[in-house]
VEXDREN-2710 file (C-alpha; in Angstrom, 1 decimal):
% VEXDREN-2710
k/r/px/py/pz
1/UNK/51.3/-40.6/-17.8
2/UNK/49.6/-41.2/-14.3
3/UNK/45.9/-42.2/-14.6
4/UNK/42.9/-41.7/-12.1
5/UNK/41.8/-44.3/-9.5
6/UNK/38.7/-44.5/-8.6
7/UNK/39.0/-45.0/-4.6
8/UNK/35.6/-47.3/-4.2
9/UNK/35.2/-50.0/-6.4
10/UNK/31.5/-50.7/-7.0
11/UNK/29.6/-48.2/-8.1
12/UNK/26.4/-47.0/-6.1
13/UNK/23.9/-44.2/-7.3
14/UNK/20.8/-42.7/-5.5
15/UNK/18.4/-41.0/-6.5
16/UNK/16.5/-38.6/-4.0
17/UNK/13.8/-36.6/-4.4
18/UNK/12.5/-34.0/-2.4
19/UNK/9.8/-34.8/-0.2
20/UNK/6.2/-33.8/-1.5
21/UNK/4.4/-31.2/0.6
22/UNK/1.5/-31.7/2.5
23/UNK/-1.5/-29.2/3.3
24/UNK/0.2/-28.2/6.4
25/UNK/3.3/-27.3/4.8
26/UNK/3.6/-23.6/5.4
27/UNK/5.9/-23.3/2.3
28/UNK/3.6/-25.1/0.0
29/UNK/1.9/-22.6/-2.9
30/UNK/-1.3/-21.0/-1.5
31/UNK/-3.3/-22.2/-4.6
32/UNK/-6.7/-22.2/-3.2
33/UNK/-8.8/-20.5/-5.9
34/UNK/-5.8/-19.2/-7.8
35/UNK/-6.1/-18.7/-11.7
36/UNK/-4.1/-22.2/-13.1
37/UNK/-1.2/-19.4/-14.6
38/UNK/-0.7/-18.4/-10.6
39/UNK/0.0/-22.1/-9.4
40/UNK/3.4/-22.6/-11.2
41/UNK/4.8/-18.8/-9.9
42/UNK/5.8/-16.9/-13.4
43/UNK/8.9/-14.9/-14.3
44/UNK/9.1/-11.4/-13.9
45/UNK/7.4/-9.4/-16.6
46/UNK/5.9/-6.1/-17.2
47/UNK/7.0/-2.8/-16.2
48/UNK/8.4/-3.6/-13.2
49/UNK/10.8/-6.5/-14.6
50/UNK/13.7/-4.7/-14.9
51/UNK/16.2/-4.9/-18.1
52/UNK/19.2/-7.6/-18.5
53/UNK/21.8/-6.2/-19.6
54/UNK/24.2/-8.9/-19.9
55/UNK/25.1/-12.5/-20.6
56/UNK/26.3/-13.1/-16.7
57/UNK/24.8/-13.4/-13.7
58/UNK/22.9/-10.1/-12.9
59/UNK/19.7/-8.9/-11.4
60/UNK/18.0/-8.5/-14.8
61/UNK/14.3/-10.1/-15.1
62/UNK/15.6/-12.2/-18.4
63/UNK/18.0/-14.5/-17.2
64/UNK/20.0/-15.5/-20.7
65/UNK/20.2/-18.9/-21.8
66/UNK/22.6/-21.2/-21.4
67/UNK/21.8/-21.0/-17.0
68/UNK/19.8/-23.7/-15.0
69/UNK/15.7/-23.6/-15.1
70/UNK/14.7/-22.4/-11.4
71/UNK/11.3/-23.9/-10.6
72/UNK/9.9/-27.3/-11.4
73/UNK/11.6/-30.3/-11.6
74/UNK/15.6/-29.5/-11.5
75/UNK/17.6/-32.2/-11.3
76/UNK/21.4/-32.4/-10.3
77/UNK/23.8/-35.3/-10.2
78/UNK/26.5/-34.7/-7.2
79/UNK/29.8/-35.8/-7.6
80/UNK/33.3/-36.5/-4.9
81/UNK/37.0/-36.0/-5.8
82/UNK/40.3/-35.9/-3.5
83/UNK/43.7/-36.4/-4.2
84/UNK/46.5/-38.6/-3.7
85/UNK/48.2/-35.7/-1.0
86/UNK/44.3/-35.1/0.7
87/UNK/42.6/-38.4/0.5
88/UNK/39.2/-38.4/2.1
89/UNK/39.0/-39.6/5.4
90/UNK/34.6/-39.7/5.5
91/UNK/33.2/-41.7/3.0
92/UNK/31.2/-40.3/-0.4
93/UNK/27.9/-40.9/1.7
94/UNK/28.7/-39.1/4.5
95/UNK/30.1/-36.1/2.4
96/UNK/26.9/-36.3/0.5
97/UNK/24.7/-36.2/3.9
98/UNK/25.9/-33.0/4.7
99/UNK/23.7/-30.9/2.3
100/UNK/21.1/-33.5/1.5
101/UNK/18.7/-33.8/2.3
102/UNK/18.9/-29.8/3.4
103/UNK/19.8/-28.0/0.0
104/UNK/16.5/-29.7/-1.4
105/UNK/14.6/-29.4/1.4
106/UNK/15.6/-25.3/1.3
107/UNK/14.9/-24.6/-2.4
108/UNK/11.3/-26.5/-1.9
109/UNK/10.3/-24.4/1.2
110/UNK/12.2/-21.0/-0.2
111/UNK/10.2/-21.5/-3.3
112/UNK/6.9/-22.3/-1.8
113/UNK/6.9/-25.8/-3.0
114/UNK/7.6/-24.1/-6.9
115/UNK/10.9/-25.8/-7.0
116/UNK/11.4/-29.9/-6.8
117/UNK/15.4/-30.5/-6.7
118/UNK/16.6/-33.7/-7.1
119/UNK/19.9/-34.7/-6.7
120/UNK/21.7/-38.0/-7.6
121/UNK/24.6/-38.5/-6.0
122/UNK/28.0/-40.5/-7.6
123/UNK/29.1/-42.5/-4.4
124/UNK/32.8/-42.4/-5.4
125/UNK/35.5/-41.0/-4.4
126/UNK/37.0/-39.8/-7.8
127/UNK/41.1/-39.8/-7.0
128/UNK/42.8/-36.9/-8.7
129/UNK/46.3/-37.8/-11.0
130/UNK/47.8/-35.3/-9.2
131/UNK/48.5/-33.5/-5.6
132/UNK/46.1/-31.0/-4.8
133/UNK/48.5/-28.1/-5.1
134/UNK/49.2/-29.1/-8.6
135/UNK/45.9/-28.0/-9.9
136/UNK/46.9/-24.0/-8.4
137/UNK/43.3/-23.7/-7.0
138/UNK/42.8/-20.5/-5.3
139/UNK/40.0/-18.1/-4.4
140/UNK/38.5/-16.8/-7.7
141/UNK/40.3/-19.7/-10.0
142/UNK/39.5/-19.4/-13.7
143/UNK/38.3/-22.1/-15.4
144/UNK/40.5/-21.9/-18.4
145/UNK/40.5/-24.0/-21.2
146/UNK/43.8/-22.8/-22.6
147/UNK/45.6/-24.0/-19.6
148/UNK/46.1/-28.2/-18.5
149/UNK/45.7/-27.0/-14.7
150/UNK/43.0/-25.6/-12.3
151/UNK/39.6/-26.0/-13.2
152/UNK/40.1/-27.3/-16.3
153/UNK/42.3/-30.4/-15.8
154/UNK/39.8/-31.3/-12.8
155/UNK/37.1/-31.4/-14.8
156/UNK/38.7/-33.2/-17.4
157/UNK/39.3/-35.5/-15.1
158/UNK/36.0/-36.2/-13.9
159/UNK/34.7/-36.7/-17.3
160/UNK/37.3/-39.1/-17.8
161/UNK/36.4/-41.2/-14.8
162/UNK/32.3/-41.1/-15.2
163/UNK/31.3/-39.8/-18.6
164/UNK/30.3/-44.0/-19.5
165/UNK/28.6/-44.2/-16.3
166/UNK/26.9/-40.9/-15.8
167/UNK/24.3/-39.2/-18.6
168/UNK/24.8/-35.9/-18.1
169/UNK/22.3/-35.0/-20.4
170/UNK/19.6/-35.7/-18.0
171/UNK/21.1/-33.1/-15.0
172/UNK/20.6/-29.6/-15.3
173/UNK/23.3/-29.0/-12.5
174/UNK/26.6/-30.5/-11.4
175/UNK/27.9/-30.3/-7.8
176/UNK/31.2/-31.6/-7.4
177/UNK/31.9/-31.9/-3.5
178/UNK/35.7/-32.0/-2.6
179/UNK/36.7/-34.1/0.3
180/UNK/36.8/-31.6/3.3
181/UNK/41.0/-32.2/4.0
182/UNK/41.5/-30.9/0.3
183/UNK/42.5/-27.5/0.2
184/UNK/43.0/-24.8/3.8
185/UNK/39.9/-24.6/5.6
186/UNK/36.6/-22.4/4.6
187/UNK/37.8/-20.2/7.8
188/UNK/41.1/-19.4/6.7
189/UNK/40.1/-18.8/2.7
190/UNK/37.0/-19.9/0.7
191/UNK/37.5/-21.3/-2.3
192/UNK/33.8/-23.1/-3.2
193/UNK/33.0/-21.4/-6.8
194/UNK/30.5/-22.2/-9.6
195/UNK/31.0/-22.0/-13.5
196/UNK/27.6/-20.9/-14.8
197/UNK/25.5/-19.7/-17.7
198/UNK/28.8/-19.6/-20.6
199/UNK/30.2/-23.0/-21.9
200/UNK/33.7/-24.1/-20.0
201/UNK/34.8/-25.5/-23.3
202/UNK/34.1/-29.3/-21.8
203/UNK/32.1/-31.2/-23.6
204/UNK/30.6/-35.2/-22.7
205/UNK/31.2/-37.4/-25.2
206/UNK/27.9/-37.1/-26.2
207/UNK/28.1/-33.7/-26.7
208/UNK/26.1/-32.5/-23.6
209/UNK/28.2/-28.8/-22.4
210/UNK/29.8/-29.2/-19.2
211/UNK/28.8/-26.6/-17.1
212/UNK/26.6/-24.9/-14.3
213/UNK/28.9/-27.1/-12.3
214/UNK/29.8/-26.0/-8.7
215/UNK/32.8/-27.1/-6.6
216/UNK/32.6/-27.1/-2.8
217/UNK/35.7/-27.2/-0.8
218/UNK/36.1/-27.9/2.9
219/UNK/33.6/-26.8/5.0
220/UNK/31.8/-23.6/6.5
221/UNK/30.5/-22.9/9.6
222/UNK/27.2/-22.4/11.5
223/UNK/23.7/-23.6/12.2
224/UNK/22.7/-24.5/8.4
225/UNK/26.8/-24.9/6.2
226/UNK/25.1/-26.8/3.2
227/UNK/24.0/-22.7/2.3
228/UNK/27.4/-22.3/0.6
229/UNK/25.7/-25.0/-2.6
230/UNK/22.4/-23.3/-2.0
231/UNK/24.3/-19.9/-2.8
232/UNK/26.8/-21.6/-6.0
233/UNK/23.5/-23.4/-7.0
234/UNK/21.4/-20.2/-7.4
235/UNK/24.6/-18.8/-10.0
236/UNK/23.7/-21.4/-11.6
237/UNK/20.1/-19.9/-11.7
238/UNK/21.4/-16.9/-12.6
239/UNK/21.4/-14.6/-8.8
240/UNK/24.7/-12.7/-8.5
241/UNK/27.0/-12.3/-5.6
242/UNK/25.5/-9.3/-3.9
243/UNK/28.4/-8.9/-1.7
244/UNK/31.5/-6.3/-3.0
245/UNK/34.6/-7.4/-3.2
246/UNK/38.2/-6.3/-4.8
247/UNK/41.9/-7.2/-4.2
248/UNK/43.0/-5.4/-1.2
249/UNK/39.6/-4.7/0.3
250/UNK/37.9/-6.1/2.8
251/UNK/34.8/-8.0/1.6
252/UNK/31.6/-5.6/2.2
253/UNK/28.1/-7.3/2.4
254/UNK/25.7/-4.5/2.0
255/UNK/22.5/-6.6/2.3
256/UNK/23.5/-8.4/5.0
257/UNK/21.8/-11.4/6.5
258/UNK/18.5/-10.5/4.6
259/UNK/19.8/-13.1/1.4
260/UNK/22.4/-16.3/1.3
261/UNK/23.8/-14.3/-2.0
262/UNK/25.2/-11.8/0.4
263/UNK/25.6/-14.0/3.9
264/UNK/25.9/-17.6/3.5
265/UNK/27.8/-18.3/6.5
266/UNK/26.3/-18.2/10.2
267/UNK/22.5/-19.0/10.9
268/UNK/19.9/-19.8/7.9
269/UNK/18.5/-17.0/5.9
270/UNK/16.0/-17.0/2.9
271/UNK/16.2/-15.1/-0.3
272/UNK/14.7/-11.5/-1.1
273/UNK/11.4/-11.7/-2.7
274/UNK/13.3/-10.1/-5.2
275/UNK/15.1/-13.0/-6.0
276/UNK/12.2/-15.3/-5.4
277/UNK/10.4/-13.3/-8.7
278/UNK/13.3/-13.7/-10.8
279/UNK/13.7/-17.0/-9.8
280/UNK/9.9/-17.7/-10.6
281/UNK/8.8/-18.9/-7.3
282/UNK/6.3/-15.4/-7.1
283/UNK/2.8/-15.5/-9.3
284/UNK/1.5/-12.8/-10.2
285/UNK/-1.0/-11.9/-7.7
286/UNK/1.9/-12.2/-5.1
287/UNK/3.5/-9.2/-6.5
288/UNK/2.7/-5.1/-6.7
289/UNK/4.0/-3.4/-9.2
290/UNK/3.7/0.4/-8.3
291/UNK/5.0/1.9/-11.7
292/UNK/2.5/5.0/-12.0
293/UNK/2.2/8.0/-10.1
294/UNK/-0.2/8.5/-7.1
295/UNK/-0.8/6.6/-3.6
296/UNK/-1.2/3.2/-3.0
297/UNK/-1.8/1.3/0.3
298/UNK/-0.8/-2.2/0.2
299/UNK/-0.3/-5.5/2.2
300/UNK/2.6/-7.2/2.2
301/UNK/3.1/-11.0/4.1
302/UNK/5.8/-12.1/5.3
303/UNK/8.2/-14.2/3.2
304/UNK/8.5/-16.7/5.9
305/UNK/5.0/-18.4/5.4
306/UNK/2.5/-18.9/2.2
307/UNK/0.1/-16.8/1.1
308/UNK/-0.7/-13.0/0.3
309/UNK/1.9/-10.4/-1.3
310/UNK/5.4/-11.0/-1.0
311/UNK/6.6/-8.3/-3.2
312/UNK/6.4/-4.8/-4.1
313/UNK/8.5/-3.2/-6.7
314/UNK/8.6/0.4/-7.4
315/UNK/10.6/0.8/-10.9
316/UNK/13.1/4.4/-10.9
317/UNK/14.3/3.3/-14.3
318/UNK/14.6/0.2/-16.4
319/UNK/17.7/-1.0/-14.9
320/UNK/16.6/0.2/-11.3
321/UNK/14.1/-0.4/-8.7
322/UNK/13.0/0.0/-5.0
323/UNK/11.6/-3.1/-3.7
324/UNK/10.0/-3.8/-0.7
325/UNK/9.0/-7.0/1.7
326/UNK/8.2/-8.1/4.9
327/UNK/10.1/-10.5/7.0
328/UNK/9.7/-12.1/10.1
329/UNK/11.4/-14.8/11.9
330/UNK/10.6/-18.4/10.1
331/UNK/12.5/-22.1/9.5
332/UNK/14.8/-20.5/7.0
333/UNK/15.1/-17.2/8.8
334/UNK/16.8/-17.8/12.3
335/UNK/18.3/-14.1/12.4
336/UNK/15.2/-12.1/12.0
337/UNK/15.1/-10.1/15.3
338/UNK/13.3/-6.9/14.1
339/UNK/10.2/-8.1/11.9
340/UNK/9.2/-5.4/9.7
341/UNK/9.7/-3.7/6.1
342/UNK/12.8/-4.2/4.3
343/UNK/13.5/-1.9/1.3
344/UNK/16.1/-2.6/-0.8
345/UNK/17.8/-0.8/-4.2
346/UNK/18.1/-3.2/-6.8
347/UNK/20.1/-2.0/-10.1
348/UNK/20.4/-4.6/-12.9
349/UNK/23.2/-2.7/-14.5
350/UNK/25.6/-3.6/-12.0
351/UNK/27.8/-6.5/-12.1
352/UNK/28.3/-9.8/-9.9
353/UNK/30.2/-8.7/-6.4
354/UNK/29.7/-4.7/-7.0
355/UNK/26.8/-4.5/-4.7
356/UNK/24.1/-4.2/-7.4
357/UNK/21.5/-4.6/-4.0
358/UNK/21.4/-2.5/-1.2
359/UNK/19.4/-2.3/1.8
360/UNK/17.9/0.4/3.3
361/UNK/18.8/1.0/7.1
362/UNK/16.0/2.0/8.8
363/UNK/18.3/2.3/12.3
364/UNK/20.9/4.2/10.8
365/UNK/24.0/4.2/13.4
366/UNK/22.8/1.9/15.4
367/UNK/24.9/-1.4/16.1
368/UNK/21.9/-4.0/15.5
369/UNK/20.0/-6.9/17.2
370/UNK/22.1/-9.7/16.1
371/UNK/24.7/-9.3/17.4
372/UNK/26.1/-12.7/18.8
373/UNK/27.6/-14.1/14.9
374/UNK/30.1/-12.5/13.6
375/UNK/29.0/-13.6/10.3
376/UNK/26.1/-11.6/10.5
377/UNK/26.2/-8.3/9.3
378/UNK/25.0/-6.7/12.9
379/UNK/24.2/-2.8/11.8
380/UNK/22.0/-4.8/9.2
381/UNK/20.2/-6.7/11.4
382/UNK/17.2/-4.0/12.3
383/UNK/17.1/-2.9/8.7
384/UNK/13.4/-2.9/8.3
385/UNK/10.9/0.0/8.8
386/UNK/7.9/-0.8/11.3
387/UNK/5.0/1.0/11.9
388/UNK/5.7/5.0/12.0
389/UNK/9.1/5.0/10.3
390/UNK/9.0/6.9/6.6
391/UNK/11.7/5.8/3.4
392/UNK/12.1/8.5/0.8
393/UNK/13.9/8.7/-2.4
394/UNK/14.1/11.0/-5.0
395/UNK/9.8/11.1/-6.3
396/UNK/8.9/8.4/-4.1
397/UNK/7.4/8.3/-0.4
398/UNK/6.9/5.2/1.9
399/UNK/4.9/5.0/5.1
400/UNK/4.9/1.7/6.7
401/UNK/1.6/2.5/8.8
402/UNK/1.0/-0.3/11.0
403/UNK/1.3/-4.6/11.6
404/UNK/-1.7/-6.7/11.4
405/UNK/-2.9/-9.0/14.1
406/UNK/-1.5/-11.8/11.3
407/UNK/1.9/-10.8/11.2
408/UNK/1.7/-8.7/7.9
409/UNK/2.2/-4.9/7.1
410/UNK/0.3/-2.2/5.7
411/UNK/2.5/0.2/4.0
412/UNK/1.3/3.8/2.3
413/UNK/3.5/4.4/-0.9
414/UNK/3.5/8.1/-2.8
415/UNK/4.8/8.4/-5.8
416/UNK/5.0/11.5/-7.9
417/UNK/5.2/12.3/-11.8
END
């Protein structure tokens, strides 16, 4: 029976915690005069939360239990492994220094300070018992616990090697970060993948489920690559892959650059305020919900800086919406090149990697702004409506009438009976 080796022999673990924001932060919480419930950001509710409809990952208001919390203090303990065929040829600290401390830094200024990750890194390089082509990883690899391979017998593994040493009870996530030789490379087939929400069927010894884990393998491209654990880490807080994918078709990003859950490759891009509310990183007062007939004319702020409405949702039934936001060019944007309205479909009812968002193209035909990445989506790029340009849909009307001297957008909706 072969056993593990641990490949560094004292043990070393950090903590590190994001750094606090200060008043000039432009992603801090604009909480000056705010009600005390509007500080924290609140979950969707109301009319305008739209219905879960299952247990997985989904764009349902009620994310189901058994997922990550989203805002506060989240804390995540980061584990290494290679293998006796690919052993790492950077040490655990290195590995670790290429997402932190960026992942953190992104989810605090993303959230508008409402999110404080923490992650606590293992500085070992956890040696597998067996090649790496052993385990039959692929793109898409089950984690089965009816089967000694994959997944499974890695994680296994792991517990085996830490489980005295690490108390997982105290992490709400797991990152498991592969040396970078371990596998083909990101470019040829990406393999990163997270296990969320359900119970793998791993337990610690002390009971605590093993799961919300994420595995990252080799290494992606472009200005910001930690986005590929800033995209498995928000599974674990319940945001599907908005991307569409099947066997023998090419991968379809209908979105775009406009969220990492779509486009994680290429330069930095935040999340839709859509995901922001479910998320919790929206209070109250930064969201319209335009669920009754007649005309409204509202303000919407950018995403890329604090303060004023982010959001404005516009329920067509209780498992879809039209949402709408503004969004400008910012420190987690870098390929905004036509600030202006993006209105996106969002249908709860549809699964993970089925395209259950879509954006509306306000340039229909054209081929884009971005166009220097191929991993942007470059037909995307101009999405959003500026002043002049109309969105219909069945019963509902949107004007986006003109841009304020402060970046942000006025925007006439009509909605009928």
């Amino acid at each position: 029976m072969k056993t593990l080796v641990v490949a560094v022999l004292a043990v070393t673990v950090l903590a590190l915690t994001s750094p606090v924001p200060s008043e000039a932060d432009p992603y801090a919480p604009d909480t000056a005069g705010a009600p005390a419930a509007d500080r924290a950001g609140r979950r969707p509710s109301g009319p305008c939360a739209l219905r879960t409809v299952t247990r997985n990952v989904s764009e349902g208001a009620r994310t189901p239990y058994g997922y990550a919390r989203s805002s506060g203090t989240v804390r995540a303990v980061t584990l290494f492994i290679d293998f006796p065929d690919a052993r790492a040829r950077i040490t655990p600290k290195e590995r670790y220094a290429e997402f932190f401390p960026a992942v953190a830094d992104y989810f605090r200024r993303s959230s508008y300070g409402r999110l404080d990750y923490r992650s606590t890194p293992f500085l070992h390089w956890i040696r597998m018992a067996h090649p790496y082509r052993w385990y039959g990883i692929t793109r898409g690899s089950a984690f089965d616990p009816n089967h000694d391979d994959g997944y499974h017998a890695i994680s296994k593994e792991i517990l085996a090697a830490v489980d005295d040493r690490v108390d997982f009870s105290r992490y709400d996530l797991i990152n498991v970060l592969a040396a970078p030789n371990a596998g083909p490379p990101a470019v040829q087939d990406v393999r990163s993948v997270t296990f969320a929400g359900a119970a793998t069927g791993l337990e610690t010894y002390d009971g605590t489920p093993f799961r919300n884990v994420s595995f990252i393998w080799s290494r992606q491209t472009g200005d910001s690559p930690y986005r590929v654990l800033t995209h498995e880490n928000a599974h674990s807080f319940g945001l599907p892959d908005l991307y569409t994918a099947a066997p023998s078709r090419a991968i379809r990003t209908p979105v775009g650059h406009w969220d990492p859950m779509d486009e994680d490759w290429g330069p930095s891009n935040d999340f839709l305020a859509w995901h922001k509310w479910k998320l919790g990183w929206l209070a109250p007062r930064e969201v319209h919900c335009l669920d009754r007939p007649g005309t409204r004319t509202i303000t919407l702020t950018p995403t890329s800086r604090r303060g004023g409405a982010k959001l404005a949702v516009i329920p067509l039934s209780p498992t879809h919406a039209l949402t709408l936001e503004a969004r400008a060019p910012g420190p987690l944007d870098h390929a905004v090149c036509r600030p202006g309205v993006l209105v996106t479909t969002v249908a709860s009812d549809l699964p993970s990697g089925t395209g259950p968002v879509r954006a509306s193209d306000a340039t229909p035909g054209s081929a884009g702004c971005y166009t220097t990445d191929p991993n942007v989506n470059a037909p995307l790029s101009d999405a959003p409506y500026r002043a002049g340009q109309r969105c219909t849909a069945p019963g509902v009307m949107i004007d986006v009438l003109r841009q304020e001297r402060d970046g942000s957008w006025r925007v006439r909706v009509r909605r009928q009976d």
